[in-house]
N, CA, C and O atoms as a GROMACS GRO file, in nm:
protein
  308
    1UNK      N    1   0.029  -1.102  -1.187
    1UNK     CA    2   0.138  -1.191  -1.153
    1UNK      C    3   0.255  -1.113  -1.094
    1UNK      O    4   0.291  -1.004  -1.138
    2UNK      N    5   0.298  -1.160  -1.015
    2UNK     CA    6   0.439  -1.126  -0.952
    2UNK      C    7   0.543  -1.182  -1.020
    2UNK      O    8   0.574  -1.302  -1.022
    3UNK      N    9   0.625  -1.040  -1.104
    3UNK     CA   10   0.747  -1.059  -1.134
    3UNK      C   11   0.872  -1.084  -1.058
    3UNK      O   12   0.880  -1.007  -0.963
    4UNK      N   13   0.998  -1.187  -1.072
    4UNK     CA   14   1.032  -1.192  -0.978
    4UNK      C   15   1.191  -1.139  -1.010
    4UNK      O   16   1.217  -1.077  -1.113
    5UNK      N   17   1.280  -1.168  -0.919
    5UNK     CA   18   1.422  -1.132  -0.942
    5UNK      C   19   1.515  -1.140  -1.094
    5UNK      O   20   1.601  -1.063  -1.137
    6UNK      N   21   1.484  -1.208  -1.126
    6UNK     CA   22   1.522  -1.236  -1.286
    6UNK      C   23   1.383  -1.228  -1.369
    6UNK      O   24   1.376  -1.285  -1.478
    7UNK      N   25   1.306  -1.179  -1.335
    7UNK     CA   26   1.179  -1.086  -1.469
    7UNK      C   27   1.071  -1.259  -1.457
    7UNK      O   28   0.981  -1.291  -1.535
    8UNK      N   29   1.102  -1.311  -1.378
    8UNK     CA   30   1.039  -1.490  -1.434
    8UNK      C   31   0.886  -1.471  -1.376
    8UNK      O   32   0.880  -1.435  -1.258
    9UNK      N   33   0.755  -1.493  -1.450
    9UNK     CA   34   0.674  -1.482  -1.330
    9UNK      C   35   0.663  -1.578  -1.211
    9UNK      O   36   0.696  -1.690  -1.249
   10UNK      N   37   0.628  -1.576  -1.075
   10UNK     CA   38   0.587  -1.693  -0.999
   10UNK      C   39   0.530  -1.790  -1.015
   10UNK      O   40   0.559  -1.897  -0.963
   11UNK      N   41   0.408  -1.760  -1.119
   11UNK     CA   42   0.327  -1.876  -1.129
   11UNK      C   43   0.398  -1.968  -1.194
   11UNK      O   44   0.373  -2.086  -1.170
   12UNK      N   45   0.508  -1.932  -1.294
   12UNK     CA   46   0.618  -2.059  -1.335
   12UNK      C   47   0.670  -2.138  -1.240
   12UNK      O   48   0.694  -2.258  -1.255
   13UNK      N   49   0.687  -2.077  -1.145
   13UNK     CA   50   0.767  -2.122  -1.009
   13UNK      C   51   0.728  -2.131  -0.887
   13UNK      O   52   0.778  -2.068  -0.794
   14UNK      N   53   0.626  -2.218  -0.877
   14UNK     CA   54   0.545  -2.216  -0.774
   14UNK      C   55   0.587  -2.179  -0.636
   14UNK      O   56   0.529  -2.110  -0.552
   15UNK      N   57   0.739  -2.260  -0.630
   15UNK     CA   58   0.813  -2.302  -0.488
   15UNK      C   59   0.922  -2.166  -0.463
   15UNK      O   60   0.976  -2.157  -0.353
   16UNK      N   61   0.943  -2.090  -0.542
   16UNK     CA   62   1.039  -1.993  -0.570
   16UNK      C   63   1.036  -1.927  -0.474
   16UNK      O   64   0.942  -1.851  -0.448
   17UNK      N   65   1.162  -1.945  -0.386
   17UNK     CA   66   1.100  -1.782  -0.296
   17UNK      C   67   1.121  -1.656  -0.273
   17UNK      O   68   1.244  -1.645  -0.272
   18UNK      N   69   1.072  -1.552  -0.254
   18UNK     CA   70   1.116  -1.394  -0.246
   18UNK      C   71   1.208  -1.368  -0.186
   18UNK      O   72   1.229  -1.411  -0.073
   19UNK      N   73   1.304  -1.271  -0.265
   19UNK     CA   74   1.354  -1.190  -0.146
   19UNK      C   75   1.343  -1.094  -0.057
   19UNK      O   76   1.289  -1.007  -0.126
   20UNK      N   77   1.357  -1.041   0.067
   20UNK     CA   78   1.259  -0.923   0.128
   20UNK      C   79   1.267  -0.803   0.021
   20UNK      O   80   1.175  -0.728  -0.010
   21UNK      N   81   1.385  -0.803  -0.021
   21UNK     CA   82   1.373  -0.669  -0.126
   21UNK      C   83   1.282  -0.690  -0.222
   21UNK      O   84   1.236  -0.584  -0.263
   22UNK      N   85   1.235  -0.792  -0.278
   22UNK     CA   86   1.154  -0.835  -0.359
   22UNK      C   87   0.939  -0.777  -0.315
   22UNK      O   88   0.844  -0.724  -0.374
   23UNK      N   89   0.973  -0.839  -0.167
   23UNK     CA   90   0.831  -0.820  -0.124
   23UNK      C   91   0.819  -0.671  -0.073
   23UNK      O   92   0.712  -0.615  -0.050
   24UNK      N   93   0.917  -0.626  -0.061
   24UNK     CA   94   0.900  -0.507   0.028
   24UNK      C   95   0.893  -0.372  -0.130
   24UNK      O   96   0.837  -0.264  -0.110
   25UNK      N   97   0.945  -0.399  -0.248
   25UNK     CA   98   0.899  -0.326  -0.343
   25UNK      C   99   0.755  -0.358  -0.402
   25UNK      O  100   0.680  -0.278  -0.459
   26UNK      N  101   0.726  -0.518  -0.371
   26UNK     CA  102   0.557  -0.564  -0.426
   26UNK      C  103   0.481  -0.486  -0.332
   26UNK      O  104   0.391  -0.413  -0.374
   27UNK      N  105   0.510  -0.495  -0.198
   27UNK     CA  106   0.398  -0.412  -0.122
   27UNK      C  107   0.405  -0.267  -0.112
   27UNK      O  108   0.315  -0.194  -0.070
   28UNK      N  109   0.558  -0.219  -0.168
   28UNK     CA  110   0.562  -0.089  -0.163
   28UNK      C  111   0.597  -0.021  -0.051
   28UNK      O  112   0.575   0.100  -0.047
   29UNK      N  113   0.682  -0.114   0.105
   29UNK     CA  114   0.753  -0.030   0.191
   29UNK      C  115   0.847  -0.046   0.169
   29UNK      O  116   0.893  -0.080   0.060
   30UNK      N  117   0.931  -0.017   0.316
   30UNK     CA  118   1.078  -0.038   0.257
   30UNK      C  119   1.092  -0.188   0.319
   30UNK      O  120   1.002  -0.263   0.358
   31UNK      N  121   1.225  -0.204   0.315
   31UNK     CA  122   1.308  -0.346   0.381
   31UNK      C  123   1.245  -0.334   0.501
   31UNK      O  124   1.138  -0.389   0.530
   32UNK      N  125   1.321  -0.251   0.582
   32UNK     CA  126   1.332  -0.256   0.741
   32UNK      C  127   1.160  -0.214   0.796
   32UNK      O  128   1.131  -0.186   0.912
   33UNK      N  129   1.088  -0.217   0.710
   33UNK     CA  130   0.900  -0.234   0.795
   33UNK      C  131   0.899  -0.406   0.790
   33UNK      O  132   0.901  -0.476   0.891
   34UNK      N  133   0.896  -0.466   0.633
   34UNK     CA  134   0.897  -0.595   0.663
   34UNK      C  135   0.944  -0.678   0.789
   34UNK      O  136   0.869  -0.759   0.842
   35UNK      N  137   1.079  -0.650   0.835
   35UNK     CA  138   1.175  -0.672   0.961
   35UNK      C  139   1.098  -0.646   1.097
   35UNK      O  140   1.101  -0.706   1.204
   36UNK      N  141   1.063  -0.588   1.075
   36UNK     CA  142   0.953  -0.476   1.183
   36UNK      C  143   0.808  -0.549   1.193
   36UNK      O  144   0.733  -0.553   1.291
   37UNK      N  145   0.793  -0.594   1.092
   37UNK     CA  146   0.648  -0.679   1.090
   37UNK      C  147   0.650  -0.796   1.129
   37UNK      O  148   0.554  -0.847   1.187
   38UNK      N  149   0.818  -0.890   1.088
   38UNK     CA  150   0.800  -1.023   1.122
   38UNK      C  151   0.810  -1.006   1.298
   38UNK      O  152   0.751  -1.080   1.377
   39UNK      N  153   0.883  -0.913   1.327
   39UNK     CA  154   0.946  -0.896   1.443
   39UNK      C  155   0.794  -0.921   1.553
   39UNK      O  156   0.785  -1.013   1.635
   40UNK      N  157   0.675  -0.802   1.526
   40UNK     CA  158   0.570  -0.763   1.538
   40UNK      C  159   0.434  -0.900   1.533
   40UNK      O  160   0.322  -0.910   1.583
   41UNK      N  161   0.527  -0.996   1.436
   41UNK     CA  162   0.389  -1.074   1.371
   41UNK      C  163   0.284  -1.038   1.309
   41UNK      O  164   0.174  -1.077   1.349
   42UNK      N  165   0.299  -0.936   1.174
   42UNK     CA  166   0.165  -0.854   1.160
   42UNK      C  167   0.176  -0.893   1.050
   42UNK      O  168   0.066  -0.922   1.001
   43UNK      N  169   0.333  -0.923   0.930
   43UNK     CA  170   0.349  -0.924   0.801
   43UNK      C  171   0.351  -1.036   0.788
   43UNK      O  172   0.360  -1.129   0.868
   44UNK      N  173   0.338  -1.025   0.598
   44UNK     CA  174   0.358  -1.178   0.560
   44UNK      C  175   0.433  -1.256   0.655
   44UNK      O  176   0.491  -1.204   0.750
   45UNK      N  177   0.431  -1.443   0.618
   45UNK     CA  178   0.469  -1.500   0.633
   45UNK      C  179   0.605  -1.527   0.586
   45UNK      O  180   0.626  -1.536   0.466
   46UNK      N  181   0.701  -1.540   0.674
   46UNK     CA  182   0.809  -1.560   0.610
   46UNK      C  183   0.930  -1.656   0.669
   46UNK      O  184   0.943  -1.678   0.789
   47UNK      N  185   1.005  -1.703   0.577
   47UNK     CA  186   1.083  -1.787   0.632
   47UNK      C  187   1.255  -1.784   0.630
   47UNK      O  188   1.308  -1.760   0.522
   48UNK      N  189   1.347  -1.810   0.757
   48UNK     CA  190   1.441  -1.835   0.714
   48UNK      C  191   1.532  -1.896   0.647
   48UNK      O  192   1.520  -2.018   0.664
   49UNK      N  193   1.614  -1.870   0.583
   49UNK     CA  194   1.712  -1.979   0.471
   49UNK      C  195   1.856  -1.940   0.502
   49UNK      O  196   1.921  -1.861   0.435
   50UNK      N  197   1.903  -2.013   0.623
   50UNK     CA  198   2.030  -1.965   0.659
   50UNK      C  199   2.066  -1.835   0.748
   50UNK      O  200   2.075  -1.844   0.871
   51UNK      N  201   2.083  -1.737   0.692
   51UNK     CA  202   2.030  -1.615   0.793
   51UNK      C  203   1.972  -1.504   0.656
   51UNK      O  204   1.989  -1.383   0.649
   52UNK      N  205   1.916  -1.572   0.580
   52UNK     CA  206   1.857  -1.451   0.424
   52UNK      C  207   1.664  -1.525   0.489
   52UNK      O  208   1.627  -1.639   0.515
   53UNK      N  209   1.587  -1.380   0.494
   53UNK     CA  210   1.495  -1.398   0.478
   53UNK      C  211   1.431  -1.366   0.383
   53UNK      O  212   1.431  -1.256   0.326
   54UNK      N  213   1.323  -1.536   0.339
   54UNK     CA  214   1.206  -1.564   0.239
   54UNK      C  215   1.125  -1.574   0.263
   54UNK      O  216   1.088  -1.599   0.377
   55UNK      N  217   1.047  -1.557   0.154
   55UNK     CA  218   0.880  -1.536   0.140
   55UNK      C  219   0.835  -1.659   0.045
   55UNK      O  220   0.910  -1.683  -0.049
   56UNK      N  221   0.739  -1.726   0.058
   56UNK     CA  222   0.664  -1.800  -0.063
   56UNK      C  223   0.585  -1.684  -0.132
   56UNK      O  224   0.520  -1.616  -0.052
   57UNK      N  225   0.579  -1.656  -0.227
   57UNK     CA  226   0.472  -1.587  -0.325
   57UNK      C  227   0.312  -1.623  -0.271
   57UNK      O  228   0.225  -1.536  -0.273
   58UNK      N  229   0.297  -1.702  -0.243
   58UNK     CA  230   0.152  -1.753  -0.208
   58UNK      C  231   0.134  -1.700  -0.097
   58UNK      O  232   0.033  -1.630  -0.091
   59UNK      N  233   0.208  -1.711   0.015
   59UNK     CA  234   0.206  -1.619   0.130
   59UNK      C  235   0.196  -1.478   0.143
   59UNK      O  236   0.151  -1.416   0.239
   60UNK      N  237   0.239  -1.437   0.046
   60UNK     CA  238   0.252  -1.292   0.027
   60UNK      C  239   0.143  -1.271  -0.010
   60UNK      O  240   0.074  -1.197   0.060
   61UNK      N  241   0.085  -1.326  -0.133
   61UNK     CA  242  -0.065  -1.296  -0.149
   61UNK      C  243  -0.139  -1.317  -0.074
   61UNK      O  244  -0.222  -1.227  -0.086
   62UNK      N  245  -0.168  -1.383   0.004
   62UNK     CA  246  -0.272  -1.478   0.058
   62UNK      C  247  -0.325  -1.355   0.194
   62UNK      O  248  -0.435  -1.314   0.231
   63UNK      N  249  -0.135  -1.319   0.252
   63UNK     CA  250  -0.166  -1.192   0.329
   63UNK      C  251  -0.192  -1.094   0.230
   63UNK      O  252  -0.304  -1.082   0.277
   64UNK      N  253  -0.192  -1.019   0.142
   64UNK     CA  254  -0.229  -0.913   0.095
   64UNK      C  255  -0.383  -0.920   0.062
   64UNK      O  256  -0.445  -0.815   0.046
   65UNK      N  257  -0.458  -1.067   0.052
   65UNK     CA  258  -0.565  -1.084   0.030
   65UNK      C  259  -0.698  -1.084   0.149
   65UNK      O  260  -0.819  -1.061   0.155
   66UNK      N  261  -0.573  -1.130   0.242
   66UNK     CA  262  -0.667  -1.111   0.379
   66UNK      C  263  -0.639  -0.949   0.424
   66UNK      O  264  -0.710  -0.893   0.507
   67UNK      N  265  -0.526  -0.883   0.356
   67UNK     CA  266  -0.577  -0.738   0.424
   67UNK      C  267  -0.680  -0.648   0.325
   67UNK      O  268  -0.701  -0.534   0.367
   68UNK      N  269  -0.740  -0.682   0.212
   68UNK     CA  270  -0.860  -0.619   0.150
   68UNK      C  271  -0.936  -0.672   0.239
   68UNK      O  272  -0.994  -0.583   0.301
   69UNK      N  273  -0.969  -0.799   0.282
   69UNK     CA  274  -1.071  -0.863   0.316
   69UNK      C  275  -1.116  -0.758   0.469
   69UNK      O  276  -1.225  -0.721   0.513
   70UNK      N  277  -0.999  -0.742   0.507
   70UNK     CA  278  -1.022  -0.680   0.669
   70UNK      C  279  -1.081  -0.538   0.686
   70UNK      O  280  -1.008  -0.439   0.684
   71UNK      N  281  -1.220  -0.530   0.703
   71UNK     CA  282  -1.291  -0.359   0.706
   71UNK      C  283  -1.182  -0.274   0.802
   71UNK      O  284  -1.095  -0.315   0.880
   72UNK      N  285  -1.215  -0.163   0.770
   72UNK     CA  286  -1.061  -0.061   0.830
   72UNK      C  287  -1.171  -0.004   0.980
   72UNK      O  288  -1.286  -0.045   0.990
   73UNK      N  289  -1.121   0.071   1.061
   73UNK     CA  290  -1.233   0.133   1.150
   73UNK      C  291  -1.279   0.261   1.125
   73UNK      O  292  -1.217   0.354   1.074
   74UNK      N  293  -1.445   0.256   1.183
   74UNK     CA  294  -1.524   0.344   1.148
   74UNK      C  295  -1.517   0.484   1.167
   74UNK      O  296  -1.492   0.515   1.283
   75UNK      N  297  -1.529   0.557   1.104
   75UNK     CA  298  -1.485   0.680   1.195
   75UNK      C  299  -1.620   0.764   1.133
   75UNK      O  300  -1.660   0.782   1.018
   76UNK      N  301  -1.678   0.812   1.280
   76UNK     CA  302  -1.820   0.899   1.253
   76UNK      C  303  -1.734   1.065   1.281
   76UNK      O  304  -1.638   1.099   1.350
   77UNK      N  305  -1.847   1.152   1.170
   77UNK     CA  306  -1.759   1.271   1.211
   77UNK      C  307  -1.829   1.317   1.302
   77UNK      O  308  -1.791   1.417   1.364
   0.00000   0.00000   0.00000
């Protein structure tokens, strides 16, 4: 489960949404790759709320689930 800004898990809170500082310590880069990704279209899904960007939790997984899913490339030596 993803802990969130106040320790709450998500699954309590279905609709709750991340903050980039939030997703960017779950995935383990910094802020400014996330920024770089939406920019790119490569990262989660995310949405604006005014000018603060959010994440749904489900989105976040859903991409972290499709990047196990994705074989990496082959490399023959």
């Amino acid at each position: 489960m993803v802990r969130g800004r106040e320790g709450l898990e998500t699954s309590l809170m279905p609709h709750r949404l991340l903050w980039a500082e939030e997703v960017a310590m779950i995935l383990g880069v910094p802020v400014k790759t996330l920024y770089q990704w939406r920019y790119k279209g490569v990262g989660p899904a995310g949405m604006r709320v005014g000018r603060h960007l959010r994440y749904r939790a489900a989105d976040v997984e859903l991409w972290i689930d499709g990047r196990v899913a994705e074989p990496g490339p082959r490399r023959f030596a």
